[in-house]
C-alpha positions as CSV (number, residue, x, y, z in Angstrom):
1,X,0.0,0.0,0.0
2,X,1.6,3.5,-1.2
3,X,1.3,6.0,1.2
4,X,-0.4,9.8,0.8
5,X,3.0,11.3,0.9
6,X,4.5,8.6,-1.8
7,X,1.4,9.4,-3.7
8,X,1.7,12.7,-3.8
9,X,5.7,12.8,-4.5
10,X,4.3,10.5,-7.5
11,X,2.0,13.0,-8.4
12,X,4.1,15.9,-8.1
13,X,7.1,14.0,-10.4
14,X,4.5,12.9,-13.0
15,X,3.5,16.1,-13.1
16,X,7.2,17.7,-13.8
17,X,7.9,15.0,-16.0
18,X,5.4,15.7,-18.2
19,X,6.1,19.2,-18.2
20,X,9.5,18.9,-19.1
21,X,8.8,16.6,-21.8
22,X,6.4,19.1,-23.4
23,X,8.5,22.1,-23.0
24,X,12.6,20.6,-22.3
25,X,13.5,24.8,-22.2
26,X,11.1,25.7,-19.1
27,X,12.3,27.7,-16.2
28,X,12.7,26.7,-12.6
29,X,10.9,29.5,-12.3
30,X,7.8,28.3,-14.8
31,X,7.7,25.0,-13.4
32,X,7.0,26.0,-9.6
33,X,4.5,28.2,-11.1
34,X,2.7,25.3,-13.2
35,X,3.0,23.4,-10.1
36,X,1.7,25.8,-7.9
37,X,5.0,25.0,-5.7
38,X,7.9,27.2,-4.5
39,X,10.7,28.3,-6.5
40,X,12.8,26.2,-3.6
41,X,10.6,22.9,-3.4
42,X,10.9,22.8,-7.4
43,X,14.4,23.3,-7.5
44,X,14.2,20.0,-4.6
45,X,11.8,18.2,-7.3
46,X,14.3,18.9,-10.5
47,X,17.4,17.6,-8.3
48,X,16.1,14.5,-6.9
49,X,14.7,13.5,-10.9
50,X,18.0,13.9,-11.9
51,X,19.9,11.7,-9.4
52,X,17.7,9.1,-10.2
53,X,18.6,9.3,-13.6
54,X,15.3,10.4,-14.9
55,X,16.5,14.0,-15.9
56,X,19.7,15.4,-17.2
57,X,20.3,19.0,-17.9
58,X,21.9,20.6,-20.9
59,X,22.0,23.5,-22.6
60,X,21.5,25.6,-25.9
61,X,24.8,24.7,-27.9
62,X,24.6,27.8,-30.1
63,X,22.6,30.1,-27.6
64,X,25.0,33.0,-26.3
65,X,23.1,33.4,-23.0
66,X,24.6,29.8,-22.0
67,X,22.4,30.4,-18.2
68,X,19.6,28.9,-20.3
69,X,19.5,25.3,-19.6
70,X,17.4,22.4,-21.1
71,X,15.7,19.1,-18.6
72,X,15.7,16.2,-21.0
73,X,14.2,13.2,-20.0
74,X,16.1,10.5,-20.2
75,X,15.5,6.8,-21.4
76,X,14.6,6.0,-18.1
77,X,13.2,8.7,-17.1
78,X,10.4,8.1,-20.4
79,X,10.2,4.6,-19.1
80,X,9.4,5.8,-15.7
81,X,6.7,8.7,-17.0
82,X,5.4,5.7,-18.5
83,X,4.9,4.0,-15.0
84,X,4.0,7.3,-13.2
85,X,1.2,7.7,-15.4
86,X,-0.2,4.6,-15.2
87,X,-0.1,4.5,-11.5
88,X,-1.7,8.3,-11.4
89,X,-4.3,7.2,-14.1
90,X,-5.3,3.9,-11.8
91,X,-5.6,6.6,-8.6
92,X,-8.0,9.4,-10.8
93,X,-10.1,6.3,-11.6
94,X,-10.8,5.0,-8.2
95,X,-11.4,8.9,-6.7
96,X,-13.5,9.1,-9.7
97,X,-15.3,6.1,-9.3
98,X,-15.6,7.0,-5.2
99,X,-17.0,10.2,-6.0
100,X,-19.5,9.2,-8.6
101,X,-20.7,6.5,-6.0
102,X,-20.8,9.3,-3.4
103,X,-22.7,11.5,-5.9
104,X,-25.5,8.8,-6.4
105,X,-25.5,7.9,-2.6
106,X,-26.5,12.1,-2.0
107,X,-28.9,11.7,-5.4
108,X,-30.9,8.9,-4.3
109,X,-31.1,10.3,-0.5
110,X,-32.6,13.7,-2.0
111,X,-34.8,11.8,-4.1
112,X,-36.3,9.8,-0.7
113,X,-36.8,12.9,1.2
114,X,-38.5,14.5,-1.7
115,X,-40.9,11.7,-2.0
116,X,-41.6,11.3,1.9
């Protein structure tokens, strides 16, 4: 059983994965924003994807400003996107399917009292 803090480092590393893949030249600072995390907690995030391997940073081999850096995922960091998604797919699913449940529960209460 994954914890709520496992799940939601899961979340928040799917979440930068798939924001570097989209847009490799994004900003520390553009990420936290996306995330709706600090500039400090982001820069946490980037570091730990990379010593796992999942990240590597480069930069713009013609680009004169050479402070402008590029995340690339790497191999195993698609491979592990892959997995991350799956597993945060399988999560939405079963909050979805909760909800709806919950949603028909309250329904079908309001439809008693209405008829009483």
């Amino acid at each position: 059983m994954v914890s709520k803090q496992q799940e939601s480092r899961e979340d928040l590393h799917f979440k930068t994965l798939k924001l570097i893949e989209a847009k490799p030249d994004i900003t520390q600072r553009e990420l936290a924003d996306q995330l709706g995390i600090s500039l400090g907690k982001t820069n946490y995030v980037l570091k730990a994807l990379k010593e796992k391997g999942l990240v590597k940073l480069g930069n713009f081999g013609r680009n004169p400003n050479k402070l402008q850096y590029v995340h690339l995922l790497t191999p195993q960091g698609l491979s592990e996107k892959t997995q991350l998604t799956l597993r945060f797919l399988k999560r939405k699913v079963q909050e979805y399917e909760q909800l709806k449940a919950e949603i028909d529960e309250l329904k079908h209460t309001l439809e008693s009292e209405k008829s009483e």
